[in-house]
MARTORVO-250912 format. One record per residue: residue in one letter; z, y, x of N, C-alpha, C in turn. Coordinates in steps of 0.2 Angstrom, whole numbers, plus 5000, padded with zeros to 4 digits. Atoms other than C-alpha are relative to their C-alpha. Layout:
residu:n_up:n_north:n_east:ca_up:ca_north:ca_east:c_up:c_north:c_east
a:Z:Y:X:Z:Y:X:Z:Y:X
...
// end
This chain:
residu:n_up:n_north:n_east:ca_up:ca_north:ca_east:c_up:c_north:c_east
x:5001:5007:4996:5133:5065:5162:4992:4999:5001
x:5009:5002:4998:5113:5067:5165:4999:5005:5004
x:5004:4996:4995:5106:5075:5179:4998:5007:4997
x:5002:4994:5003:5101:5094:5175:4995:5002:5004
x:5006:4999:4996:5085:5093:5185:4993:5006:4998
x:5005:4996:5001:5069:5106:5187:4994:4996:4998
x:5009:5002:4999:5052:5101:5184:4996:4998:5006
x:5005:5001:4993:5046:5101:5201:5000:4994:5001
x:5004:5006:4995:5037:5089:5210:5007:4998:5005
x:4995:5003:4994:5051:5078:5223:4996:4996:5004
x:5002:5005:4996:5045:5071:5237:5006:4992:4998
x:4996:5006:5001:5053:5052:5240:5005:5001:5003
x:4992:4998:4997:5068:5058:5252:5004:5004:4995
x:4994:4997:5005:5073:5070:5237:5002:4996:4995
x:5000:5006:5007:5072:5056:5223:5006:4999:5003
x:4992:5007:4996:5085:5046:5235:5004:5004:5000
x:4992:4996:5000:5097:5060:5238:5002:5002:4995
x:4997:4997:5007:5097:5067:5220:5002:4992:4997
x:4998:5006:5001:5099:5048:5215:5007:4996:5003
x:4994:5002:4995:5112:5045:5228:5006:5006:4997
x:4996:4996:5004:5120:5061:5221:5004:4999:4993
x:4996:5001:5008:5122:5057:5204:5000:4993:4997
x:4999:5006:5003:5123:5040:5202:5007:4997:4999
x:4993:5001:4998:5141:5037:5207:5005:5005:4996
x:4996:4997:5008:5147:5053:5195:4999:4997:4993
x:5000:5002:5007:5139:5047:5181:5002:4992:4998
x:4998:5006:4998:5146:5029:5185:5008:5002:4997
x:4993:4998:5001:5163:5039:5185:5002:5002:4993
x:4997:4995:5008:5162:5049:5169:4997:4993:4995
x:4999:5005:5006:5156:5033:5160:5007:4995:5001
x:4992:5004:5000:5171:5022:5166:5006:5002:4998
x:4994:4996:5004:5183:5036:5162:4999:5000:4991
x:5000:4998:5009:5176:5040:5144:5000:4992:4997
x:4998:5008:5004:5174:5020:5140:5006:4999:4998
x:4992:5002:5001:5192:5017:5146:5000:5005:4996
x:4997:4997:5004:5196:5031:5135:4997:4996:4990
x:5003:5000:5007:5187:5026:5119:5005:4994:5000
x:4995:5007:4998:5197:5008:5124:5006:5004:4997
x:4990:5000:5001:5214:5013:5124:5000:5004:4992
x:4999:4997:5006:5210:5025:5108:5000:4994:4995
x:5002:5004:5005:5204:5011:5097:5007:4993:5003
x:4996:5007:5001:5215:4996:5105:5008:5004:4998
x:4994:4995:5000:5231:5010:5104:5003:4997:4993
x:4996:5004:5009:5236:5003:5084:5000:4993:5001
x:4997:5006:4998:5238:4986:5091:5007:5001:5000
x:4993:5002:4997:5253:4989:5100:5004:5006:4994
x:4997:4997:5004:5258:5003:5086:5002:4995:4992
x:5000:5004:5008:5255:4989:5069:5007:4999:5001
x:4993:5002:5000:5272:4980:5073:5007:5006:4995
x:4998:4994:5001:5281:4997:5071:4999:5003:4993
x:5004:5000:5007:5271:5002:5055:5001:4997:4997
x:4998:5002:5007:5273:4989:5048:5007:5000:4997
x:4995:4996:5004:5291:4990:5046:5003:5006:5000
x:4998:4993:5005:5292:5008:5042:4995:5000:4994
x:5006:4997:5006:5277:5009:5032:5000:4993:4995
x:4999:5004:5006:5281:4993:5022:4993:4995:4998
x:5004:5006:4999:5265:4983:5028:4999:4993:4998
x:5000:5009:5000:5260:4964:5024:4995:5000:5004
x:5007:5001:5000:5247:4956:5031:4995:5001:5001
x:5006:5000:5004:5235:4955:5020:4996:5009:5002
x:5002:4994:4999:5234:4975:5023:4997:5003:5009
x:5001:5003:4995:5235:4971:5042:4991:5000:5001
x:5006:5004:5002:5220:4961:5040:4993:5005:4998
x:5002:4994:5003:5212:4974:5030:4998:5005:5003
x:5001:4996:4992:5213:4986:5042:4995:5000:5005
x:5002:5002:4993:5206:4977:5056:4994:5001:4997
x:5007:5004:5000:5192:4969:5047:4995:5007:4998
x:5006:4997:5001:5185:4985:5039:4995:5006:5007
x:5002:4997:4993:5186:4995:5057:4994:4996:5002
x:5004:5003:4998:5177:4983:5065:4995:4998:4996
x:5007:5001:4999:5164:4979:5054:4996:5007:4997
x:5002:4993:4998:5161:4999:5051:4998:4999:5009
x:4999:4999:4992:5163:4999:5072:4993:4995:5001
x:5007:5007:4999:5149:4982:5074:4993:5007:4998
x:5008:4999:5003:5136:4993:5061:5000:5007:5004
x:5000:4995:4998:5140:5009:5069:4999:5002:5008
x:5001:5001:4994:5136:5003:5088:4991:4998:4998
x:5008:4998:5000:5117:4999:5079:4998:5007:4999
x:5003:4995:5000:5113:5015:5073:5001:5004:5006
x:4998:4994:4995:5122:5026:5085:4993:4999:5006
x:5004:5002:4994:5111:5016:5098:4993:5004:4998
x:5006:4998:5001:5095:5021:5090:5000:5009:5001
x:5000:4992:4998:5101:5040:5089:5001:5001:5008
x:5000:5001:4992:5107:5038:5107:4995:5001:5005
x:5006:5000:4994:5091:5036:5114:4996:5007:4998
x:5002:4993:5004:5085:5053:5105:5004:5005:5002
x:4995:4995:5001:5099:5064:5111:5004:4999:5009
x:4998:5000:4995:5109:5069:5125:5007:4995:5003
x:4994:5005:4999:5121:5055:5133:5006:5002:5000
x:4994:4995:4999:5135:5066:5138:5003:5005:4994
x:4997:4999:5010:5136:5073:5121:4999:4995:4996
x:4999:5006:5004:5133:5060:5112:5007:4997:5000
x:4994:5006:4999:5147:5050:5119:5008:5005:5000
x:4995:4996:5000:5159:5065:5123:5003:5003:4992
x:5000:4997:5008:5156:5071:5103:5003:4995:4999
x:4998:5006:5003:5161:5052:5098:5007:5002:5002
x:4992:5002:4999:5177:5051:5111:5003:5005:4997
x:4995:4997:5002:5183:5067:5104:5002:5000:4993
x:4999:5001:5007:5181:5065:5086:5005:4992:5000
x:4997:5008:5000:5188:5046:5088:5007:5003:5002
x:4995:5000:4998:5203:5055:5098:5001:5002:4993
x:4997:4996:5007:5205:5068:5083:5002:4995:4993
x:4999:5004:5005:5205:5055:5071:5007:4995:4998
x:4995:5005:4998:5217:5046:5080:5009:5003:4997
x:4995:4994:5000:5228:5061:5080:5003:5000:4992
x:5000:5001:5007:5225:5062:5059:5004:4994:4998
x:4999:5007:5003:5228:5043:5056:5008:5002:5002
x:4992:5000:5001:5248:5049:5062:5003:5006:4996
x:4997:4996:5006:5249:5062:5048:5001:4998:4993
x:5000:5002:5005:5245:5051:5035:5006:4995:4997
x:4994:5003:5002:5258:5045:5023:4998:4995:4994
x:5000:5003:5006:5249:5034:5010:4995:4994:5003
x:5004:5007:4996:5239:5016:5015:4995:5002:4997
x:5009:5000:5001:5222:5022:5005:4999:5005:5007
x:4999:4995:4995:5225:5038:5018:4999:4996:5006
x:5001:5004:4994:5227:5026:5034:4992:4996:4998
x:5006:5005:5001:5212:5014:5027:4993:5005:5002
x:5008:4999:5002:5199:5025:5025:5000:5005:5007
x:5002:4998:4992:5203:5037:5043:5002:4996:5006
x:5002:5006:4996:5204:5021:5053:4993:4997:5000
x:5007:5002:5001:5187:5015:5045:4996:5004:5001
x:5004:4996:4998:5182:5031:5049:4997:5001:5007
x:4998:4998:4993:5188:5032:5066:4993:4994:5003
x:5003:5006:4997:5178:5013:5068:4993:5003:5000
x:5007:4994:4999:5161:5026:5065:5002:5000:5006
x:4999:4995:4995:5167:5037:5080:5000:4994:5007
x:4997:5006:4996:5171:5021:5091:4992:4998:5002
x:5009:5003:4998:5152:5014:5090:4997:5006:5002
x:5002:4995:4997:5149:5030:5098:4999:4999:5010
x:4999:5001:4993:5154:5024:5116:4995:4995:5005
x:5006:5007:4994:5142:5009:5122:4993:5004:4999
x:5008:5000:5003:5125:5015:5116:4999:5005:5007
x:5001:4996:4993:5126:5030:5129:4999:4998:5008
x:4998:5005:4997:5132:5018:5142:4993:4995:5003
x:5005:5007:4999:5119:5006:5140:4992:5005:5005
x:5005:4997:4999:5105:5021:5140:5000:5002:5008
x:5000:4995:4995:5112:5028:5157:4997:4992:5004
x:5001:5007:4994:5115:5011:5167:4992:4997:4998
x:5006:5002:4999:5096:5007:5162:4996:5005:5000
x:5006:4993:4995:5088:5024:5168:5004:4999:5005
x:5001:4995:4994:5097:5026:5182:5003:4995:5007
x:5001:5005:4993:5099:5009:5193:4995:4994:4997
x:5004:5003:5000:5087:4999:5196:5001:4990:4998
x:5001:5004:5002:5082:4982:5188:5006:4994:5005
x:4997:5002:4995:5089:4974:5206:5005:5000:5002
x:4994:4995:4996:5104:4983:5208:5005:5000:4995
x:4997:4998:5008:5110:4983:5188:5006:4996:4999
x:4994:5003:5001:5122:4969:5188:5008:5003:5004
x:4996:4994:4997:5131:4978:5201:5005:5006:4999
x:4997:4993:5005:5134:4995:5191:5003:4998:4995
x:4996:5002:5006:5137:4986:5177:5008:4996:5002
x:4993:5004:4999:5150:4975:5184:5005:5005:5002
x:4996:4992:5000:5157:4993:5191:5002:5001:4994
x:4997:4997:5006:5156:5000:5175:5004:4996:4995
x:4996:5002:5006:5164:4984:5164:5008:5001:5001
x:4992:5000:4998:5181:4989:5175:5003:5004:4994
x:4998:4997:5004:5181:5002:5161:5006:4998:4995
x:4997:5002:5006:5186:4990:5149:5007:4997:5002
x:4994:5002:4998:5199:4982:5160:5004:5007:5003
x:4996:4995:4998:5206:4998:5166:5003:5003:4992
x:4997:4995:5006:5208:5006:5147:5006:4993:4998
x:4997:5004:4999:5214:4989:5142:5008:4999:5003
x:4994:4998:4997:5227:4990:5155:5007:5004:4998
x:4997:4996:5000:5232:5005:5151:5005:5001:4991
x:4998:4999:5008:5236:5003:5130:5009:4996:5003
x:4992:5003:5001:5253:4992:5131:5003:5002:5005
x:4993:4996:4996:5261:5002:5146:5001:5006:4997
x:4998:4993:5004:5257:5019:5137:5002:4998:4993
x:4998:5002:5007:5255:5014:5118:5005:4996:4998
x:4996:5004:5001:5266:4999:5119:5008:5002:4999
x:4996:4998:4997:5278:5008:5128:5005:5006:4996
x:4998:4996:5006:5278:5024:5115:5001:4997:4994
x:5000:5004:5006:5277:5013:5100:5008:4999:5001
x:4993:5001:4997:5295:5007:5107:5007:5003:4997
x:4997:4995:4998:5303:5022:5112:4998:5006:4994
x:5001:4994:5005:5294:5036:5100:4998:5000:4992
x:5002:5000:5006:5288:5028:5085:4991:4998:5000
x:5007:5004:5003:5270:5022:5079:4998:5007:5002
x:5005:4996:5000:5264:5039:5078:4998:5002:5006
x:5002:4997:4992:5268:5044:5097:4994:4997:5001
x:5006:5003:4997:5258:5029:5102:4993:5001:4996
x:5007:4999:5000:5242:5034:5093:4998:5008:5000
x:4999:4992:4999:5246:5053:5095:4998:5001:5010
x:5003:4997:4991:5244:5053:5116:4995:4999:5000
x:5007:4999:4997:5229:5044:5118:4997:5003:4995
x:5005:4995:5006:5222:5053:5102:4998:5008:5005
x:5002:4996:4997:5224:5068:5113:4995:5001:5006
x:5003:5002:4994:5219:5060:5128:4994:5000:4998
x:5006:5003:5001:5203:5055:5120:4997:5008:4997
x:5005:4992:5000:5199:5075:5115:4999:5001:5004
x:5000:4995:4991:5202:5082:5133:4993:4995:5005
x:5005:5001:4997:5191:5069:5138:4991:4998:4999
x:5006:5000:5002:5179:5070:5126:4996:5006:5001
x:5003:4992:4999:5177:5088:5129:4998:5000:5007
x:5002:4998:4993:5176:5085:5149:4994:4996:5000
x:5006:5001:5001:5161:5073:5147:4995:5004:4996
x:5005:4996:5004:5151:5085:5135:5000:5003:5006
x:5001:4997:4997:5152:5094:5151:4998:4997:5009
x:5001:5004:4994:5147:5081:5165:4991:4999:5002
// end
């Protein structure tokens, strides 16, 4: 997801066409990897129902879940952010979606609630993987005058991943059981965590 530029010197017509080049891929591969990281982390929504009555859920466990994901997920959008900016964006974020997909995959082998607790709280690490990259591209690589624009391109991400949870995981949930639904996109989010490390 970062330009693989030489050293040399550009004149001004090159800047504009290498800019004009790759502003609109890296536009692309953030939108795709966002909606990915989205659908992986919202994908146990539409699975909990399910879980909980097979797995003997209440609540209070419910609750538990959420809350420790998200405040792992909140502290782990600061740090990631400060490594972020030291490191390569398209691996950064691609290493996150894939590990967060893998995780996802894991969280449907586990058979015991410490088991689910602690690789969901894990997965909410992997998860503050995704903005920090995001934030660093869209403020190198359009300008001050033009940023709300890309950004408001880029928040379709969230509305596209978004979308997509309750027609796939809603749908498998249903039809295959809790695990399907966080087994597809779990894969989904390897395949394209592995295609961003390479954009």
């Amino acid at each position: 997801m970062e330009a693989r530029m030489s050293t040399t010197v550009l004149t001004e017509q090159q800047i504009g066409a290498v800019y004009r080049y790759w502003r609109p891929r890296l536009l692309f591969s953030m939108v795709v990897g966002y909606a990915a990281f989205y659908l992986t982390r919202k994908s146990v929504s539409y699975a909990m129902p399910v879980m909980q009555l097979e797995l003997g859920l209440d609540k209070a466990d419910i609750g538990l879940l959420g809350t420790l994901f998200y405040l792992v997920y909140g502290a782990s959008k600061f740090f990631s952010g400060i490594i972020s900016d030291k490191t390569s964006a398209r691996w950064f974020m691609g290493t996150g979606l894939f590990i967060t997909g893998l995780l996802n995959v894991v969280f449907t082998l586990c058979h015991s609630w410490s088991a689910l607790l602690v690789v969901w709280t894990l997965n909410g690490f992997f998860q503050g993987w995704g903005w920090p990259p995001c934030a660093k591209l869209l403020t190198s690589w359009y300008s001050r005058n033009e940023r709300g624009f890309w950004w408001g391109c880029w928040n379709t991400s969230i509305t596209m991943g978004g979308a997509l949870v309750p027609l796939l995981s809603g749908f498998l949930a249903s039809e295959y059981g809790w695990q399907t639904a966080l087994l597809v996109p779990g894969v989904m989010g390897m395949l394209l965590g592995i295609w961003l490390c390479w954009q």
